[in-house]
Phi, psi and omega in degrees: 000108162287113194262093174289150153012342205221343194247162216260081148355093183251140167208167182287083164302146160330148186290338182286352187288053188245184240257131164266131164240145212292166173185157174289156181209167191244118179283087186132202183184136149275344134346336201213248190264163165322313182279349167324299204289160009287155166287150147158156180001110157225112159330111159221149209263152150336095165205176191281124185237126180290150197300309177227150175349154169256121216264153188301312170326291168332294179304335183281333199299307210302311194292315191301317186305294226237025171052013187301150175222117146315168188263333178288310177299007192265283167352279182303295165344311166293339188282273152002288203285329185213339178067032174246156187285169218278321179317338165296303190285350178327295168335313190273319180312300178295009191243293173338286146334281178354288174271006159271009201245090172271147191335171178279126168115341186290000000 
């Protein structure tokens, strides 16, 4: 199922979960610092969030299963591989990944 931005995903949350519901807000400050600004209106949709923190543990057991990479560890990495900002290198990281990741069953 592909979902776009607008469209609403129902799936079974965990029994530990629960539901934030969406609303607007006002984004930025014309106040404070410069890239804040301008303030204005942002939408977010609705979603399921766990009840309490996620524990470092937790999270390494999570990385371990499923092989996860952050966007900051993907970021920092491109930099690391060519030493051009990451937007150049993305591509090239997920050319990596790829072939460091082996298929299911190896």
């Amino acid at each position: 199922m592909k979902a776009s931005l607008n469209s609403v995903v129902e799936l079974e949350p965990a029994a530990e979960m629960v539901w934030v519901p969406g609303a607007t807000f006002m984004m930025g400050s014309n106040d404070h610092y410069p890239e804040e600004a301008p303030a204005h209106p942002v939408t977010v949709d609705g979603f399921w969030i766990d009840e309490a923190p996620v524990t470092n543990r937790q999270f390494l057991e999570f990385v371990n299963a499923t092989g996860h990479v952050t966007f900051a560890e993907k970021k920092a990495a491109c930099r690391r591989l060519s030493g051009r900002p990451a937007i150049q290198s993305e591509s090239r990281l997920a050319r990596i990944h790829a072939a460091e990741t082996p298929a299911a069953g190896e």
